[in-house]
Residue frames as a rotation matrix with the C-alpha (Angstrom) as fourth column:
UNK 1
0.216 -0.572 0.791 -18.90
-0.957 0.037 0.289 -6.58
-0.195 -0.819 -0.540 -12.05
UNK 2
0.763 -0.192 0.617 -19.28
0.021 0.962 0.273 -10.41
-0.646 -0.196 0.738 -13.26
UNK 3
0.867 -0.490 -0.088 -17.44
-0.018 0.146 -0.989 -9.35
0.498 0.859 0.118 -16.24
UNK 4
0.354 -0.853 0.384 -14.33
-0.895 -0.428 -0.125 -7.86
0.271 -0.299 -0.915 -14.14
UNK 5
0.284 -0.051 0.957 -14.61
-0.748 0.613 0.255 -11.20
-0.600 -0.789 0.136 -12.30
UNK 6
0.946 -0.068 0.317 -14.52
0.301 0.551 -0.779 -13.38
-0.121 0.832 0.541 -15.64
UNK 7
0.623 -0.759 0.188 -11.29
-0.299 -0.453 -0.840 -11.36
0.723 0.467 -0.509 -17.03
UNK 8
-0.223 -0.959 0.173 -9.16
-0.935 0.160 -0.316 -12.24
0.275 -0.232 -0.933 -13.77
UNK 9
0.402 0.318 0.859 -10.40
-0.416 0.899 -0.138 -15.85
-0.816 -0.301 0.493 -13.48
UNK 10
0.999 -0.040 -0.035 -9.59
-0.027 0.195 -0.980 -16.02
0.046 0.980 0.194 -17.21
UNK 11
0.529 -0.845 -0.075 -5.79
-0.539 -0.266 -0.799 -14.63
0.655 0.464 -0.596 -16.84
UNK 12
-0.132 -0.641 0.756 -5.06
-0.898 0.400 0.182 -16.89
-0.419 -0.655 -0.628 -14.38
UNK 13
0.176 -0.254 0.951 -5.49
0.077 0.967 0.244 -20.01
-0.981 0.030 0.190 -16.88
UNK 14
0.961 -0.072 -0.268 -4.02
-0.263 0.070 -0.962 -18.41
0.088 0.995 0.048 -19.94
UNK 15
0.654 -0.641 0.402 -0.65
-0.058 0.488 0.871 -19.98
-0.754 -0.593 0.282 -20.81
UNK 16
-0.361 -0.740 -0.568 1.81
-0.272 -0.499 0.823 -19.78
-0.892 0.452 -0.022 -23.51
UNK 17
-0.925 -0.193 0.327 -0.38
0.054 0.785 0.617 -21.96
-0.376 0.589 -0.716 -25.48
UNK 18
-0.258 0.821 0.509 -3.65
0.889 -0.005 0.458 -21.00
0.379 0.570 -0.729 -24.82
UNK 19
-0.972 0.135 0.194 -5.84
-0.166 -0.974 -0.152 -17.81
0.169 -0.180 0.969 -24.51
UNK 20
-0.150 0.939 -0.310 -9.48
0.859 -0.032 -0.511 -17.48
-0.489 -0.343 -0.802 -23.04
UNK 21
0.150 0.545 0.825 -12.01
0.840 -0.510 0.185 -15.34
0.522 0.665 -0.535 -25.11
UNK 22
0.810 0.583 -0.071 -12.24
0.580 -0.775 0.253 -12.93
0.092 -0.246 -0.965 -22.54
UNK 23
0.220 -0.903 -0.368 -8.42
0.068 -0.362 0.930 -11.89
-0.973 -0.230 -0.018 -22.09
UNK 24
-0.762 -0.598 0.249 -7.81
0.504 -0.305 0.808 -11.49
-0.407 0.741 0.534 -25.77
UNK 25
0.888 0.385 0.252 -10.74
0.360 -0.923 0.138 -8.89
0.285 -0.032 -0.958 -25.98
UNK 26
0.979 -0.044 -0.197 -8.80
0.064 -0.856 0.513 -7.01
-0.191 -0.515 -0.836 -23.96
UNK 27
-0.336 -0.816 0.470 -5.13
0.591 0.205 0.780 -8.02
-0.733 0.540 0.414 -25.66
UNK 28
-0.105 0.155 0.982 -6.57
0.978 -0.161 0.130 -6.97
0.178 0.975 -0.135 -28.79
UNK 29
0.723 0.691 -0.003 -7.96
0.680 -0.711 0.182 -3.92
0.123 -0.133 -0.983 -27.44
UNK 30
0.382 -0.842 -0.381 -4.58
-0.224 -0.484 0.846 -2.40
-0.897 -0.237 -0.374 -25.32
UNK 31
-0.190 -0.920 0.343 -2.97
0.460 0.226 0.859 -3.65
-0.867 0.321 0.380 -28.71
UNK 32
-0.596 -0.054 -0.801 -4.81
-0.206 -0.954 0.218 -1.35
-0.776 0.294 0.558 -31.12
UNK 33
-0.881 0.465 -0.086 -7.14
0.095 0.353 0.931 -3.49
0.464 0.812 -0.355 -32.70
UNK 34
-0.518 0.835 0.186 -10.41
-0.547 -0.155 -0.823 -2.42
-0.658 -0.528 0.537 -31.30
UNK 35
-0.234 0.482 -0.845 -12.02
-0.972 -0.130 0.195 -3.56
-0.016 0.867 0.499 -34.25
UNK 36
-0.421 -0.317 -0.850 -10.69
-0.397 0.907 -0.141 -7.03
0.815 0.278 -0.508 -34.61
UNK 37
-0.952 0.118 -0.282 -11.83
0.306 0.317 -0.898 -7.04
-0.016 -0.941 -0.338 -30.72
UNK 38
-0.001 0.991 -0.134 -15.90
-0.829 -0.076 -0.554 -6.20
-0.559 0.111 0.822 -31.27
UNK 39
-0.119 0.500 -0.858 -16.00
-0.758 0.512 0.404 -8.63
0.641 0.698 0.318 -33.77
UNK 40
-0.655 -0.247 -0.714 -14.95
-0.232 0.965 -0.122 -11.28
0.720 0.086 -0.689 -31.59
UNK 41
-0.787 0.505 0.355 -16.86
-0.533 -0.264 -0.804 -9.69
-0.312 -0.822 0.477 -28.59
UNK 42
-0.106 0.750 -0.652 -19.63
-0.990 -0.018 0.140 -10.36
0.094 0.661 0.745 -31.57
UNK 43
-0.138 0.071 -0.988 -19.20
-0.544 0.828 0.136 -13.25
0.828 0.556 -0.075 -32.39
UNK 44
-0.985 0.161 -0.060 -19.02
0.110 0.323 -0.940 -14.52
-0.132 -0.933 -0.336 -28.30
UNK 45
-0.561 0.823 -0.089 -22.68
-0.550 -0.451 -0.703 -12.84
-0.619 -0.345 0.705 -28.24
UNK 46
-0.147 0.559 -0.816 -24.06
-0.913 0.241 0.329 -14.54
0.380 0.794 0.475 -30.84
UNK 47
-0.808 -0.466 -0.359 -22.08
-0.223 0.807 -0.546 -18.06
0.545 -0.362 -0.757 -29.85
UNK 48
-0.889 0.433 -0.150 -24.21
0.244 0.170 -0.955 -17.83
-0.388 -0.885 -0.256 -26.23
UNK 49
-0.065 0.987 -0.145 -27.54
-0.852 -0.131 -0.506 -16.31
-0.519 0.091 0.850 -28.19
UNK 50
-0.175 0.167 -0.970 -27.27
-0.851 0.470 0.234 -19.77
0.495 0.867 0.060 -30.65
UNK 51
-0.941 0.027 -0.338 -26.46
0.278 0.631 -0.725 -22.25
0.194 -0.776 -0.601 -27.53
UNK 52
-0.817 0.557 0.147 -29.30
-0.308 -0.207 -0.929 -20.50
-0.487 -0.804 0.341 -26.00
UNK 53
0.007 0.955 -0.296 -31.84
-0.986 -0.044 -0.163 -20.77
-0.169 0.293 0.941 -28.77
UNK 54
-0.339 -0.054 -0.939 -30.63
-0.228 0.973 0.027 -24.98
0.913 0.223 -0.342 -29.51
UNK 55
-0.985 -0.027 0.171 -31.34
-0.165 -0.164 -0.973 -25.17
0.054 -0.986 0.157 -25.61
UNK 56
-0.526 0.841 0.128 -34.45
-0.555 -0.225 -0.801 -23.70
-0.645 -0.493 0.584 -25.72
UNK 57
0.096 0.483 -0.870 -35.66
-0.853 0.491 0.179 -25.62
0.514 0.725 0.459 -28.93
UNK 58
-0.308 -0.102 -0.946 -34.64
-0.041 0.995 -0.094 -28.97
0.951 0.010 -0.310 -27.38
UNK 59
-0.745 0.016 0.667 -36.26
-0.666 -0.082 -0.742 -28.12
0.042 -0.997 0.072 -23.61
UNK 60
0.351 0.931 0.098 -38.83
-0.872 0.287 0.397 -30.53
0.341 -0.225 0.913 -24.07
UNK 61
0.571 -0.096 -0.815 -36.18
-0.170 0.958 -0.232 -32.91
0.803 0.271 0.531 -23.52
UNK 62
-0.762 -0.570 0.307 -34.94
-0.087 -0.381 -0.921 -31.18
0.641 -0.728 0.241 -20.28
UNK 63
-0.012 0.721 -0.693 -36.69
0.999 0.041 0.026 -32.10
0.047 -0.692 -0.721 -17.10
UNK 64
0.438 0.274 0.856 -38.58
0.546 -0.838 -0.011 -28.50
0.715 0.472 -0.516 -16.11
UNK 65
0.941 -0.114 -0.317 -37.22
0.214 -0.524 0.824 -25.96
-0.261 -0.844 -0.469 -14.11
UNK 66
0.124 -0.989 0.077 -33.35
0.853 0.146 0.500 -26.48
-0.506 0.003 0.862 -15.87
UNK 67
-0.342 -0.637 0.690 -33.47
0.794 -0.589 -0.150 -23.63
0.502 0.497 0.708 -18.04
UNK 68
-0.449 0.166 -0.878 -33.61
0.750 -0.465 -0.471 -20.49
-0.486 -0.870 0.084 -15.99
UNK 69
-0.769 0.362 -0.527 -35.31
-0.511 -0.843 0.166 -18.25
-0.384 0.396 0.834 -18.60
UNK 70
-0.556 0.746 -0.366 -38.11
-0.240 0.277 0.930 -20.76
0.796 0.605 0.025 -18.90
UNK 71
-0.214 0.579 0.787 -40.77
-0.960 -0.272 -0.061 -20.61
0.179 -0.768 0.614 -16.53
C-alpha cells in the first residue's frame, strides 16, 4: 500500500523535465521494457541497501535512537 502511495505522490511532481524513480518503473513497464524496468527497480534496492549500510557504519556518530533498525 506505501508503494501505491509513493507512485501517485511521485506523478504529481513529474514534469516535462523531470521523472521520479518510481513513475518510470512503471513508464518503462506499460512501455514494454520490463527488463530495462527490474534493473532499475535493482538498482533503487541496492541504492537504499548502500545508504543504509554507510548509515549504519557511521552510527557511532549519530546520537542513539536515530536509526530505527538499531536498537
Amino acid at each position: 500500500m506505501t508503494a501505491i502511495n509513493e507512485i501517485q505522490t511521485s506523478i504529481l511532481l513529474i514534469s516535462s523535465g523531470t521523472r521520479t524513480i518510481g513513475p518510470m518503473i512503471i513508464f518503462l513497464e506499460e512501455g514494454g521494457a520490463s527488463t530495462l524496468a527490474a534493473a532499475v527497480g535493482c538498482l533503487m534496492v541496492f541504492g537504499v541497501l548502500l545508504l543504509m549500510l554507510l548509515s549504519t557504519v557511521l552510527s557511532r556518530f549519530l546520537p542513539k535512537g536515530v536509526l530505527p533498525w538499531q536498537f
